[in-house]
C-alpha positions in Angstrom: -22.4 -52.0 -11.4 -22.3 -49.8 -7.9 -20.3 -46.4 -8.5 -18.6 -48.6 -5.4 -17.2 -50.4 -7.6 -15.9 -48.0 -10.0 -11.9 -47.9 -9.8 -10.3 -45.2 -11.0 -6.7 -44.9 -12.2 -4.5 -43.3 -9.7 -3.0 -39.7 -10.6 0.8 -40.5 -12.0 1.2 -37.1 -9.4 0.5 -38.3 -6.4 0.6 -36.6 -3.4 3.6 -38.5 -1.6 5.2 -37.6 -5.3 4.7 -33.9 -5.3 5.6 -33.8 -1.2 9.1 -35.7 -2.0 9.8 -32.9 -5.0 9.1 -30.5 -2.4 11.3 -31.9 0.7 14.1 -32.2 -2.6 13.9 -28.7 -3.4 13.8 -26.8 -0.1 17.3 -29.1 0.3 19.1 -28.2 -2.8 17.9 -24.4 -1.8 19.9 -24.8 1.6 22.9 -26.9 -0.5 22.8 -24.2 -2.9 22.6 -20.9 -0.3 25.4 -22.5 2.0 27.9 -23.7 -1.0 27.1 -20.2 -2.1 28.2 -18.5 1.1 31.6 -20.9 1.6 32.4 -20.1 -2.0 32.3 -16.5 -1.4 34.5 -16.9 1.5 37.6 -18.7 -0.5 39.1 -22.5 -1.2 39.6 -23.9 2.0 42.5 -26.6 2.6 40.3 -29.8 2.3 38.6 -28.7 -0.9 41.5 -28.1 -2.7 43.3 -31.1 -1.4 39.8 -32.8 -2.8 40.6 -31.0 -5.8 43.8 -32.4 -6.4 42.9 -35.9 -5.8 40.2 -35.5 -8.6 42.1 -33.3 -10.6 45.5 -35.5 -10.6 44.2 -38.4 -11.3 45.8 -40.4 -15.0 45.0 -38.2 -18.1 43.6 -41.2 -19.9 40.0 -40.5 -17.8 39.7 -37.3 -19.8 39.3 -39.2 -22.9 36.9 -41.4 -21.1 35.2 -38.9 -19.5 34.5 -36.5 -22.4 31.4 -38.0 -24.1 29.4 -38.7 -20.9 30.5 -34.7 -20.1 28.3 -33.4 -22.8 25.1 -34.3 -20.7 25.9 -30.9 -19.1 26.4 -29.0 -22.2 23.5 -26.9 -24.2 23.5 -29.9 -26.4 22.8 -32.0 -23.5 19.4 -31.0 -22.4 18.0 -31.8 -26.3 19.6 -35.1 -26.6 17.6 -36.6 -23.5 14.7 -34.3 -24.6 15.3 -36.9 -28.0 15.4 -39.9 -25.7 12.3 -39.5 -23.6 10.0 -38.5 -26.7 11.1 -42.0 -28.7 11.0 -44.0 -25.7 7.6 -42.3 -24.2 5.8 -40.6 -27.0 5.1 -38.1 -24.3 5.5 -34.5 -24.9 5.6 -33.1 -21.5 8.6 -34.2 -20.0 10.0 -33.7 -23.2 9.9 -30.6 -23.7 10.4 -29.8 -20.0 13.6 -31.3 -20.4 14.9 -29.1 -22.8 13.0 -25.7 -21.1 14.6 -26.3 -17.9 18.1 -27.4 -18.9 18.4 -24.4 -21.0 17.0 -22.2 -18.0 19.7 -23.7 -16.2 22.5 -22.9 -18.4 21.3 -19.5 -18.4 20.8 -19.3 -14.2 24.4 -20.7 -13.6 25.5 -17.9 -15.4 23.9 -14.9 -13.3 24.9 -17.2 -10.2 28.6 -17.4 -10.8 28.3 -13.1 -11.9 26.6 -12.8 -8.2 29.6 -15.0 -6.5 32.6 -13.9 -8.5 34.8 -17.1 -7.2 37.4 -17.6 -9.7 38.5 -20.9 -11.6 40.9 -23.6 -9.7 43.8 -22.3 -11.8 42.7 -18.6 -10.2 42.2 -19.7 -7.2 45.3 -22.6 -6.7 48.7 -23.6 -7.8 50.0 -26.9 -9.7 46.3 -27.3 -10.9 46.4 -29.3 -13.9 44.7 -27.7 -17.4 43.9 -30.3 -19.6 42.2 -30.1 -23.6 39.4 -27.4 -23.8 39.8 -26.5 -20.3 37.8 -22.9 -19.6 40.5 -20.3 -17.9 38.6 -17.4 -18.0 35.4 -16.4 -16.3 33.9 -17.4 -13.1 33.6 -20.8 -11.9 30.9 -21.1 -8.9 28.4 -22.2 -10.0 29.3 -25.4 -12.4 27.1 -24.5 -15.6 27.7 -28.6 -16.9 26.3 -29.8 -13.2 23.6 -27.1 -13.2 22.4 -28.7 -16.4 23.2 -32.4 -16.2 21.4 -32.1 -12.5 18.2 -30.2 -14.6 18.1 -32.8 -17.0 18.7 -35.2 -15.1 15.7 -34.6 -12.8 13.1 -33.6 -15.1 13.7 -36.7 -17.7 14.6 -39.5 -15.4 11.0 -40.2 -13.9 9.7 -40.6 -17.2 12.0 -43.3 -18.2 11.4 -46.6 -17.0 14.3 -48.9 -15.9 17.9 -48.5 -17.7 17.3 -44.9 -19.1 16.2 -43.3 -16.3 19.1 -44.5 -13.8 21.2 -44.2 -16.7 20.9 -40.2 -16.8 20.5 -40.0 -12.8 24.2 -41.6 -12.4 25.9 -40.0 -15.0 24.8 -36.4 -13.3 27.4 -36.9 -10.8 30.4 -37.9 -13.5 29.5 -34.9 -14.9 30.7 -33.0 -11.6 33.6 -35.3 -11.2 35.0 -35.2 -14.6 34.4 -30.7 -14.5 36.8 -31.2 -11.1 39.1 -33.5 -13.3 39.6 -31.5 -15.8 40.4 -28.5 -13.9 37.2 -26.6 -15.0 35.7 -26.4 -11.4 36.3 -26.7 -8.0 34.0 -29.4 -5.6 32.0 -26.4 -4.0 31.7 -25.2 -7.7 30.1 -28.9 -8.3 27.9 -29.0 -5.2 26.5 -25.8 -5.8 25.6 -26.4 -9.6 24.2 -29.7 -9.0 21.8 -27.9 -6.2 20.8 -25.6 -8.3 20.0 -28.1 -11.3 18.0 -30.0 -9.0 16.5 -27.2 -7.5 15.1 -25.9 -11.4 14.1 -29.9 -12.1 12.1 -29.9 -8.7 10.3 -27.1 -9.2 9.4 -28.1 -12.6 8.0 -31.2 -12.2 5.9 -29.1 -8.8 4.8 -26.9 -11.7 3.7 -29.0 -14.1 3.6 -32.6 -12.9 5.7 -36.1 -13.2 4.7 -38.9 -15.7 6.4 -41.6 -14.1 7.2 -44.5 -16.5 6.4 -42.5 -19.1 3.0 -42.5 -19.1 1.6 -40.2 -22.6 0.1 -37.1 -22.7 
């Protein structure tokens, strides 16, 4: 047979792969920079009044909205870390699941001590404080978004189908139900969920994307 006609596997990292995670991260840079910088300057009418349709929505969503919440706690980052090992057998997005969404705990924290924008109940009146509600501290950045975002975007492309979209949607209720329970305001949200993209993107430019979970 004619080295012609040799066909070798195509690189799980493509080029048009790694170009995408770049176009994705220079954008959550800019989200996170001009979130940053309106964050800084106060809560403007329309956010709160986003706020408080969020926020005032029927107490039973808190209930519902608890479990799926803990994808943007510390605990969050290990459990898909669990997933994508016993669905892949693949240690590198593994493990980069759980490094990044730890860094991003830790990041949200030294970006909400470099903005200093207090908590909706700081920052508005009639804001509604439900179970377990944070009232002290800083709230831009979102610490759950920042993670749920990181985990979401370093274990999703390894998990074919149902898994992966399954983490990539429930990201965003992460955000919502922070706004709903009075933990966050929506720039505290956007900017969180930048920034957890922003650490996933520039992972998987680091260290490469098994898509379909391909082992290593």
């Amino acid at each position: 047979m004619a080295v012609t006609d040799l066909q070798f596997p195509t690189p799980p990292d493509s080029a048009a792969r790694r170009g995408t995670d770049l176009a994705q991260a220079v954008l959550a840079a800019g989200v996170l920079v001009a979130s940053g910088a309106l964050a800084r300057q106060g809560t403007t009418e329309a956010e709160g009044r986003a706020f408080a349709a969020a926020n005032r929505l029927p107490n039973w969503l808190e209930a519902a909205l608890w479990l799926p919440m803990q994808l943007g706690s510390l605990w969050g980052p290990f459990v898909a870390a669990a997933l994508v090992w016993r669905r892949t057998g693949s240690w590198r997005p593994a493990v980069g699941t759980v490094v990044v969404g730890v860094t991003a705990w830790r990041l949200a924290t030294v970006v909400k001590d470099g903005v200093r924008r207090g908590r909706p109940d700081d920052e508005l009146d009639g804001v509604v404080l439900r179970w377990g509600t944070p009232r002290d501290g800083f709230g831009f950045v979102s610490g759950h978004a920042t993670v749920a975002f990181a985990t979401a975007g370093v274990a999703s492309p390894a998990l074919p189908g149902g898994p992966g979209l399954l983490l990539r949607l429930l990201a965003p209720v992460v955000g919502f139900a922070r706004i709903h329970v009075g933990a966050h305001l929506p720039l505290d949200v956007v900017g969180g969920a930048a920034l957890g993209h922003l650490l996933a993107m520039i992972w998987n430019l680091a260290v490469g994307v098994e898509p379909g979970g391909t082992a290593s």
